[in-house]
C-alpha positions in Angstrom: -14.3 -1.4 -29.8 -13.4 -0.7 -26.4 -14.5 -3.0 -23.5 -15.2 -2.2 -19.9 -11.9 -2.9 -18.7 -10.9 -0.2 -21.1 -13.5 2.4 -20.3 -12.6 2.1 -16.4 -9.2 3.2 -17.7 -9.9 5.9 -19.7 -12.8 7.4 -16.8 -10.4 7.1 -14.3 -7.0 8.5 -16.4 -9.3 11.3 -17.3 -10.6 11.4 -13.7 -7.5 11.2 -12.0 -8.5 8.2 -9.8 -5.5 6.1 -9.0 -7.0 2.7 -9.3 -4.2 0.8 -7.6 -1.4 1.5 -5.3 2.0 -0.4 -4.4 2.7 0.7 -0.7 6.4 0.0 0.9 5.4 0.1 4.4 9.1 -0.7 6.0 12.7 -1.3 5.3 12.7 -3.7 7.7 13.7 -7.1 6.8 14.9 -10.5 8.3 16.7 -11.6 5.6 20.0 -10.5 3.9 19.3 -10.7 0.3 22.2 -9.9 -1.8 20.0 -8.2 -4.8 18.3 -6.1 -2.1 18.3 -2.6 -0.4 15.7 -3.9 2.2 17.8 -5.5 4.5 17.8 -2.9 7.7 16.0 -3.0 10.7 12.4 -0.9 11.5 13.5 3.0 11.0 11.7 4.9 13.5 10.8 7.8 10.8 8.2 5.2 9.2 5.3 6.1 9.0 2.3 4.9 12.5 -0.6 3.1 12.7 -2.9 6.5 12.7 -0.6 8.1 9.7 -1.1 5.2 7.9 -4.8 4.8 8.9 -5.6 8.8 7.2 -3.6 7.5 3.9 -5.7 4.8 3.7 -8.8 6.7 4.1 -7.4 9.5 0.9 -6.6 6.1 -0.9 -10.3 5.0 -0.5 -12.1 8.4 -1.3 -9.8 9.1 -4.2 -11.6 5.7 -5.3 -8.9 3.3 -5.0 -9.7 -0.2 -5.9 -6.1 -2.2 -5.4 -3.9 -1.9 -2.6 0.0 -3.9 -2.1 1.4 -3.8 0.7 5.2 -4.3 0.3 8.4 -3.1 2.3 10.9 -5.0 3.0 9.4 -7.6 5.0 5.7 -6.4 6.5 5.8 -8.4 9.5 9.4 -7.3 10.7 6.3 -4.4 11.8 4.8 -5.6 14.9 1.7 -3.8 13.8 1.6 -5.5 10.3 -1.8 -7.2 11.2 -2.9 -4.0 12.5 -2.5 -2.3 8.9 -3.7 -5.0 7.2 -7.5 -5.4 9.4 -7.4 -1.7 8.4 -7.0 -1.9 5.0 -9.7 -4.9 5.1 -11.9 -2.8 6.9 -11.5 0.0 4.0 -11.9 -3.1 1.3 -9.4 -3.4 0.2 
């Protein structure tokens, strides 16, 4: 018998509605970790404040329910808080 976890599964595999999403906002980190790639400073290719504003607005009509922020480390980004009041407002 399935449960409701499982039918929000199947509706949204058979719906194509990503229910969660693991974001790596930066490369940036402070540390030096020796099992890590993330150990560079802010690339100025990433991606802005607006950019990331319009993904998060796909991500919350596509219906969206989890959101991770992840990088390297988020708040070598001095707009870090910026992204996540965003992503609040959106709420996630």
């Amino acid at each position: 018998m399935e449960n409701a976890y499982q039918r929000i599964l199947r509706k949204a595999h058979a719906q194509r509605i990503p229910l969660s999403a693991h974001w790596e906002l930066t490369y940036a980190c402070n540390l030096s970790c020796i099992h890590c790639y993330a150990s560079a400073p802010q690339r100025e290719d990433e991606l802005s404040l607006p950019e990331i504003e319009r993904i998060l607005d796909e991500l919350m009509q596509a219906g969206c329910l989890f959101l991770v922020f992840t990088g390297g480390e988020l708040f070598c980004r001095l707009d870090a808080l910026q992204i996540i009041a965003a992503a609040r407002h959106r709420n996630f």
